[in-house]
C-alpha positions in Angstrom: 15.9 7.6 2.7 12.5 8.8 4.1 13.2 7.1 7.2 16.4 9.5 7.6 14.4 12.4 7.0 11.7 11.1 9.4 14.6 10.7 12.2 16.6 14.1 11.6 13.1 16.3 11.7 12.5 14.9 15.2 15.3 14.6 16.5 15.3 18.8 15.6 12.1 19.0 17.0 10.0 19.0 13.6 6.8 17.1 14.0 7.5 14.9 11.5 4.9 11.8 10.4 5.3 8.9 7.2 3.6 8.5 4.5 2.1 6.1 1.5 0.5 6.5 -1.4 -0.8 3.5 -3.5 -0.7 3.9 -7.5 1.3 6.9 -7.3 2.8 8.4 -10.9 6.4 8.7 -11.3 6.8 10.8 -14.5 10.3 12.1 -15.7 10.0 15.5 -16.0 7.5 16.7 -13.6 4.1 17.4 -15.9 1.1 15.6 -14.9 0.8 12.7 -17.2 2.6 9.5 -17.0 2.8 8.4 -20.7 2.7 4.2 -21.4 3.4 3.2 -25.1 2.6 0.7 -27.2 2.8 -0.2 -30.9 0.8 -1.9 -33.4 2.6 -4.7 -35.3 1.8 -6.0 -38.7 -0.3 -9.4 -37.8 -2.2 -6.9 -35.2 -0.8 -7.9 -31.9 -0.6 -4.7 -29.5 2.7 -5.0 -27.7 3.9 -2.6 -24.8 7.6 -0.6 -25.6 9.4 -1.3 -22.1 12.7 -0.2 -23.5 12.7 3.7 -24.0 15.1 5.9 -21.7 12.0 8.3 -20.9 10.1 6.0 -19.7 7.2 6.8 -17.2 5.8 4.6 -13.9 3.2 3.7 -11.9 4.7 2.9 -8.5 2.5 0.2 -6.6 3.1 2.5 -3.3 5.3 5.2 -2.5 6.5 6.7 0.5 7.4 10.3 1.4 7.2 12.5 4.4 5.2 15.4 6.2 7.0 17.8 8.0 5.2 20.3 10.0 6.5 23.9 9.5 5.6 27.5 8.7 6.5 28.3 5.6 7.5 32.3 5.7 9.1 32.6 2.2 5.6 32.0 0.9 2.3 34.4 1.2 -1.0 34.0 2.5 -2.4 32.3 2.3 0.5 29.3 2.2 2.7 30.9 4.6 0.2 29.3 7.8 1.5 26.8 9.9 0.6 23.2 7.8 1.8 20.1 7.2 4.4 20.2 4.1 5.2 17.2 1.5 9.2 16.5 1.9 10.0 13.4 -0.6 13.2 12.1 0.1 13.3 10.5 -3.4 13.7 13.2 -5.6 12.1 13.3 -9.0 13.3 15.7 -12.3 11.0 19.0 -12.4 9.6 20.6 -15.6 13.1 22.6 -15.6 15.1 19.1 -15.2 16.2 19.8 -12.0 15.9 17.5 -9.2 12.4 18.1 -6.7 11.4 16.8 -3.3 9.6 19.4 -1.8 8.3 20.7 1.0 4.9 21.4 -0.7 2.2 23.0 1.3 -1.0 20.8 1.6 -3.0 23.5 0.6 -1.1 23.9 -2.1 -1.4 20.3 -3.3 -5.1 20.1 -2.6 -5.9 23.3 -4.6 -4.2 22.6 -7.4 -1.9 25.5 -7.2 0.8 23.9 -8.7 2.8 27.2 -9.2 3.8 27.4 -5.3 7.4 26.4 -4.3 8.7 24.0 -3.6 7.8 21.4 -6.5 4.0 21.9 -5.7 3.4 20.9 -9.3 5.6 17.1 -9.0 3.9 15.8 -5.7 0.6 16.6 -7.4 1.3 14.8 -10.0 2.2 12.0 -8.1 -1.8 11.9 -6.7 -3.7 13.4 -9.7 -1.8 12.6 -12.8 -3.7 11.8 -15.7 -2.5 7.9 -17.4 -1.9 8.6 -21.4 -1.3 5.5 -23.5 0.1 6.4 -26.6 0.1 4.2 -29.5 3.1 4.5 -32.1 1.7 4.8 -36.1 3.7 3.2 -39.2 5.1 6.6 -40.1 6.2 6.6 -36.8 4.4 9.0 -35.0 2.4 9.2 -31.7 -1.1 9.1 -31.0 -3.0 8.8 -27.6 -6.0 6.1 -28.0 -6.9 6.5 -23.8 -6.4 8.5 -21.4 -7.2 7.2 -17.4 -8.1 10.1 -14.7 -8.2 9.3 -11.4 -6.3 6.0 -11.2 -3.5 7.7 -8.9 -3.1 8.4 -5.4 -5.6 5.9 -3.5 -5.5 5.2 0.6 -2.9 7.9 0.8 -2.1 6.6 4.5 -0.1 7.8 8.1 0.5 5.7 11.5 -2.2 6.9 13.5 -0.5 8.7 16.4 -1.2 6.4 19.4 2.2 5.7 20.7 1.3 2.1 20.0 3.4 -0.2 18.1 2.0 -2.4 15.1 1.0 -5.6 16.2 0.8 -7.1 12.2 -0.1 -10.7 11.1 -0.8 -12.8 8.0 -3.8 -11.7 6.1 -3.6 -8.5 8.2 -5.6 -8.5 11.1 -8.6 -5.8 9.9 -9.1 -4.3 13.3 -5.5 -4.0 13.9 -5.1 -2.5 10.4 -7.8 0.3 11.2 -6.7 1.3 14.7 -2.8 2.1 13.0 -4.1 3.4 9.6 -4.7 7.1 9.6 -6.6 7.6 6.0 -4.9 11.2 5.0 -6.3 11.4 1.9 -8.3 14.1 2.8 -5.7 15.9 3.3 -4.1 16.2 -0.1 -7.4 15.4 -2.3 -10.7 16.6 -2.4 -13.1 14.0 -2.1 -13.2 11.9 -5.2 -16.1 12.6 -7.8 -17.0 16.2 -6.5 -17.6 18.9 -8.5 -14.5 20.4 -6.7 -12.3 17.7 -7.1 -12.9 17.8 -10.8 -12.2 21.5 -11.0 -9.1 21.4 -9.5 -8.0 18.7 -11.6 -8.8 20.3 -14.1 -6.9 23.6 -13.5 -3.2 22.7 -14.3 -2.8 23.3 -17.8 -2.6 20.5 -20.0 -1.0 20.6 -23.9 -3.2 19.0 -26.7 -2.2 15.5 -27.7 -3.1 13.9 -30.9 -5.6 11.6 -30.5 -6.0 8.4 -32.0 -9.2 8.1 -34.4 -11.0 4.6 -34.6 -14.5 4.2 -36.4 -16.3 3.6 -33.1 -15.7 2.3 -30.0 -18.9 -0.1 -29.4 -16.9 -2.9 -27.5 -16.5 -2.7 -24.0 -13.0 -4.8 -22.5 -12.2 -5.1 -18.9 -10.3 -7.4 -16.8 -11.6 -8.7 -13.6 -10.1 -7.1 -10.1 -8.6 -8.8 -7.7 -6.3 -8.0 -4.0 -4.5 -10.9 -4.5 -3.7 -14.7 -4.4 -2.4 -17.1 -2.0 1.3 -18.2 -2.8 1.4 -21.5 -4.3 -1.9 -21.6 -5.7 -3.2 -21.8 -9.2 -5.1 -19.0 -10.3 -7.0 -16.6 -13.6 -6.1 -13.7 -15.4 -10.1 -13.2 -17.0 -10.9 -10.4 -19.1 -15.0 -9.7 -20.3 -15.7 -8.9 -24.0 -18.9 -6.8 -24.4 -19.8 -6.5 -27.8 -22.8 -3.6 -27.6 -22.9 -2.9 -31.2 -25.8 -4.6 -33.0 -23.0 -6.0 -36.0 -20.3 -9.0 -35.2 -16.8 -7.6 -34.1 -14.2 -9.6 -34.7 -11.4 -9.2 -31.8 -7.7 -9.8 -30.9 -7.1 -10.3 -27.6 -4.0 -10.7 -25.8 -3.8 -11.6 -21.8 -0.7 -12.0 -19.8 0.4 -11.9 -16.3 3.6 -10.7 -16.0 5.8 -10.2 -12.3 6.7 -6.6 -11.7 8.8 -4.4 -9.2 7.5 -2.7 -6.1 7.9 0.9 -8.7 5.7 -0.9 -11.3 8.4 -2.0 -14.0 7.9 -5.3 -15.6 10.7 -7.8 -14.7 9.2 -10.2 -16.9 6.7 -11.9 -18.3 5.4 -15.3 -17.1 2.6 -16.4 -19.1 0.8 -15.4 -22.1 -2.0 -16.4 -24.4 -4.0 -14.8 -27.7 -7.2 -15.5 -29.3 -9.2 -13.9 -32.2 -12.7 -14.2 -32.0 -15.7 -13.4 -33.5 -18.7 -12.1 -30.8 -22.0 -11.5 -31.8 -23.9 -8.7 -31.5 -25.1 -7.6 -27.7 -23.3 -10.5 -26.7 -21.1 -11.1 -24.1 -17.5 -13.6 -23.8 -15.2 -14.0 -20.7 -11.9 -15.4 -22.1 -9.1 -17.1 -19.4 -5.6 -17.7 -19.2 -4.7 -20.4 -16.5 -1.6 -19.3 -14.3 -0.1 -22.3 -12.6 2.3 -22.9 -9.5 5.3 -23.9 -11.9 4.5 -20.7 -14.3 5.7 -18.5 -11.4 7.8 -19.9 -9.1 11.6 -18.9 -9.2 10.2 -15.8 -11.5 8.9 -13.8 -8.2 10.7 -9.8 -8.0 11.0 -9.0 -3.8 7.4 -8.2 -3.0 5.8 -11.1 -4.6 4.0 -8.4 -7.2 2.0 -9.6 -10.2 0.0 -7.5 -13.1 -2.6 -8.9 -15.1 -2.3 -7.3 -18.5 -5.0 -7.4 -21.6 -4.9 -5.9 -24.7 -7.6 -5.5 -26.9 -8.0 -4.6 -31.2 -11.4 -3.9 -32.7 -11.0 -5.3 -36.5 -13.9 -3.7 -38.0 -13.7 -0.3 -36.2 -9.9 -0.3 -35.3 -10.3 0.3 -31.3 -7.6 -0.8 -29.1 -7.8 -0.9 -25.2 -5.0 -1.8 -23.1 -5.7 -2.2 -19.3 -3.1 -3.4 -16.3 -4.5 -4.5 -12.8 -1.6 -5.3 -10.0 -2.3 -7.5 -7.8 -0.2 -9.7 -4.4 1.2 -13.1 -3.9 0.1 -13.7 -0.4 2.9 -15.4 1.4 2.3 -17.4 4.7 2.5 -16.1 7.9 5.6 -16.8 10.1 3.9 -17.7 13.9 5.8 -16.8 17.2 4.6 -18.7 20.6 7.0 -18.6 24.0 5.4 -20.6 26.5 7.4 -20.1 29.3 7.9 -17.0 31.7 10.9 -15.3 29.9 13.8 -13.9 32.8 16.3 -11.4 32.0 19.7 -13.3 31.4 18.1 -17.0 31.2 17.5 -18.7 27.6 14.2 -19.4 26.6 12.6 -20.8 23.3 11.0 -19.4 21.3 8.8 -21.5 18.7 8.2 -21.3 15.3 5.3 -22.4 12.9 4.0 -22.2 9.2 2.9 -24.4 6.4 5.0 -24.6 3.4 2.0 -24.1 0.7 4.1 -25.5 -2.1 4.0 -28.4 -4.2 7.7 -28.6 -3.8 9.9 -29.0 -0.7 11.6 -25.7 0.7 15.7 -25.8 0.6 18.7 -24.0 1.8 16.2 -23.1 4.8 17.5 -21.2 7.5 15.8 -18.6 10.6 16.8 -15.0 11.5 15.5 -13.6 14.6 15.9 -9.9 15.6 15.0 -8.1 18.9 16.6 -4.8 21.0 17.7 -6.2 24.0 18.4 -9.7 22.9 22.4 -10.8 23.9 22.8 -11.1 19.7 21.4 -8.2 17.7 20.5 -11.0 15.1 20.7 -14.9 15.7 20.6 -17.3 13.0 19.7 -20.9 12.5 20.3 -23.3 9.7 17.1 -26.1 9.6 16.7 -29.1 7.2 14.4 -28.7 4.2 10.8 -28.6 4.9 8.6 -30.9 2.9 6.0 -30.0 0.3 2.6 -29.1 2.2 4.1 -29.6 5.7 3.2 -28.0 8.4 6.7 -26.8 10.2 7.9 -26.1 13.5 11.1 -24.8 14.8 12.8 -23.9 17.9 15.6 -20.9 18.8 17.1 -20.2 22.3 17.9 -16.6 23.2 18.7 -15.0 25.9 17.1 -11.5 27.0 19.7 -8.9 28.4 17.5 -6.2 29.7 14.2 -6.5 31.9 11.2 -5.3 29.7 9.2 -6.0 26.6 11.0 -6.9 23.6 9.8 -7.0 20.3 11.1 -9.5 18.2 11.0 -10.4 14.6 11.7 -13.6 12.7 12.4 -14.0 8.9 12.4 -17.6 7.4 14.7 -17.5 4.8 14.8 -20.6 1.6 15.2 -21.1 -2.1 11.9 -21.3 -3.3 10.3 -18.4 -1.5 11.2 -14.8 -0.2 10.7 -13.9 2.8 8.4 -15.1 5.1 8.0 -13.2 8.4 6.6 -13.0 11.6 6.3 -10.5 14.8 5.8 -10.7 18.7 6.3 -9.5 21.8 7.7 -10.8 24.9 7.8 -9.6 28.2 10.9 -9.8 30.2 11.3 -10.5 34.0 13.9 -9.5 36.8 14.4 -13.1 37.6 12.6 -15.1 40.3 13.6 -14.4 43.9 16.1 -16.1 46.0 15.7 -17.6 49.2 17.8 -15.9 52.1 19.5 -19.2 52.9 20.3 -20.0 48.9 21.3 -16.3 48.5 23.9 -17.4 51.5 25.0 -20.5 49.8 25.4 -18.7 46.2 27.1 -15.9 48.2 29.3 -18.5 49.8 30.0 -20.2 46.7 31.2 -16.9 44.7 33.4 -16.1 47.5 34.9 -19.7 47.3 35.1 -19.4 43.6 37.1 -16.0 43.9 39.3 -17.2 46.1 40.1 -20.4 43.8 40.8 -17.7 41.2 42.8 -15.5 43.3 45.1 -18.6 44.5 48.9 -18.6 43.3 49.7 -22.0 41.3 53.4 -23.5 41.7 55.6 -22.6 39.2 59.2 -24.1 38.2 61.5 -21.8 37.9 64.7 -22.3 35.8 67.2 -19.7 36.3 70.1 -19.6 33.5 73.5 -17.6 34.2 74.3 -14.8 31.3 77.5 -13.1 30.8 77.5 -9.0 31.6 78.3 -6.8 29.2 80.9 -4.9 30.6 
């Protein structure tokens, strides 16, 4: 939808320009948490409530637009010419209406959350607080964290260059800063000033019930990562910090679960619990393997993963619950022509990746796309590609206009989702005749018109019919 926004603005003349934000809150009616719940059972195990109709997310990225206008409903000072948020997904507002903007930047960054339109949701899309709520016996609601400043990281625009993205496997780094435009200045102050705290701080925010535990003298984190290579094993590890000077006994639970690209769980694919005791000012790293076959045929569109751990104190009745997303890195689809490509002659175009699994790769077939190509889209049907082969592949196409083409090429198979690659070829006019061969081809079409043109002999029956009178 944001890319039919982005194409009506300009094609009305409104500056118009694309953009992401990573770990951005999705809350239900527009106030600036986004609330997570969890329960305590009866043998202690913490276990996240993925079933309630209200629920809140954490979108791994989200995309919306800025539109350039002057706003002259509003007054000064948000009535300048600015950029304005325009989200083409539209959220509920605190009045359960539906929101998407335009927001004024200044707006946003201030924390003036009052300022039409829907100031107050795209803010909380950025700044939100994360309030994990933890459901009692009696069954009522208390809040045992509460994260700040988890949302809105890298928020990010195409850098305005004219210049198309040139984009590979494992991302080229110097091709990913020239196309990046880091906005984030733009709608945040810069993270851990005095000023960015203030502003935070300004929406009001209505008291929650908080959760009481004796102490909280264990410290529980799970260990970061980017992401993983597709078709390798990996770790979910979490660190157990006891920094009381008494023993803690602990239940731990780690999982790693698949998720969608707006952070809900699909399922889970592997999980493991211990309880332990830890000493005092002592440290334990606990593990839980994740293997090939745990995964594969589990995998939501973007190949997205979340490490989960959940933690309860026995002695002191703290509980931590932490989540950490994290990307199965597919392989890289390579392009290669080695020929000079001319407009309205085949060429081939060559394809190459390693299958990284342990398995062989079925129901395999190519898709290539390019504007100016005879076919919009071609596709090939290839044999299965064995486990840990490297693969190559060849498609002919044919070029109907003279001038660079960008094409893209999707491998398509069972056991894997998409696996794509990007290049660009350059497209000739066509070498140049010799006069005496453009004679002889001129002669030739003449002679093939004429064959065209000549009359064959027909029989001809002729049958007599009665008049009507």
């Amino acid at each position: 939808m944001y890319i039919f926004v982005h194409t009506v603005c300009r094609a009305v003349g409104i500056p118009c320009r694309t953009v992401t934000s990573y770990n951005s809150g999705s809350g239900i009616d527009g106030r600036l948490t986004v609330d997570c719940y969890y329960e305590l059972r009866e043998d202690g195990i913490i276990e996240e409530i993925n079933d309630l109709d209200d629920e809140d997310l954490i979108w791994n990225f989200h995309v919306w637009n800025d539109v350039w206008m002057k706003r002259i409903d509003l007054e000064n000072p948000y009535n300048e010419p600015e950029w304005q948020a325009l989200d083409a997904t539209p959220s509920i507002n605190g009045n359960g209406k539906l929101s998407c903007g335009p927001a004024p930047h200044y707006a946003v960054k201030n924390g003036h959350t009052e300022v039409n339109h829907d100031t107050g949701t795209i803010f909380a899309k950025i700044n939100a607080d994360i309030v994990q709520w933890l459901k009692l016996d009696m069954g009522e609601w208390t809040v045992f964290n509460v994260q700040s400043s988890r949302l809105g990281h890298s928020i990010s625009s195409k850098t305005p260059d004219g210049r198309p993205a040139q984009l590979t496997y494992k991302y080229n780094l110097s091709e990913m800063s020239r196309i990046r435009q880091d906005i984030t200045s733009d709608y945040k102050h810069k993270k851990g000033t005095q000023q960015e705290r203030d502003i935070v701080k300004r929406p009001p925010r209505k008291p929650r019930p908080m959760h009481h535990c004796k102490t909280k003298d264990v410290k529980f984190s799970l260990e970061d990562k980017e992401f993983e290579y597709f078709g390798d094993d990996f770790n979910v590890k979490a660190n157990v910090s006891n920094l009381s000077n008494e023993e803690r006994t602990v239940h731990v639970i780690l999982q790693c679960e698949n998720i969608h690209y707006n952070g809900k769980r699909h399922e889970i694919i592997k999980q493991r619990q211990w309880t332990i005791t830890i000493p005092p000012n002592e440290d334990n790293q606990l593990v839980l393997g994740v293997y090939e076959s745990d995964y594969l045929g589990k995998l939501t569109e973007h190949t997205c993963l979340r490490q989960v751990g959940y933690l309860n104190v026995q002695e002191t009745e703290q509980i931590e619950a932490s989540k950490l997303n994290f990307l199965l890195q597919k392989p890289h689809l390579e392009l290669q022509v080695e020929e000079t490509v001319y407009k309205n002659t085949n060429f081939a175009l060559k394809l190459f990746f390693k299958n990284p699994l342990h398995r062989s790769l079925s129901n395999c077939c190519v898709s290539v796309e390019g504007a100016g190509l005879e076919s919009m889209m071609f596709i090939r049907q290839f044999r299965n590609v064995a486990a840990q082969c490297e693969w190559t592949g060849v498609v002919n196409l044919m070029p109907v206009r003279s001038k660079s083409i960008d094409l893209s090429a999707t491998f398509h198979c069972k056991e894997m989702f998409d696996i794509i690659g990007f290049t660009t070829v350059k497209v000739e006019n066509g070498p140049k005749e010799e006069p005496e061969a453009e004679v002889r081809r001129s002669e030739q079409i003449n002679s093939d018109i004429s064959a065209s043109m000549t009359i064959p002999d027909i029989s001809v029956t002729t049958s007599h019919a009665t008049i009507p009178k």
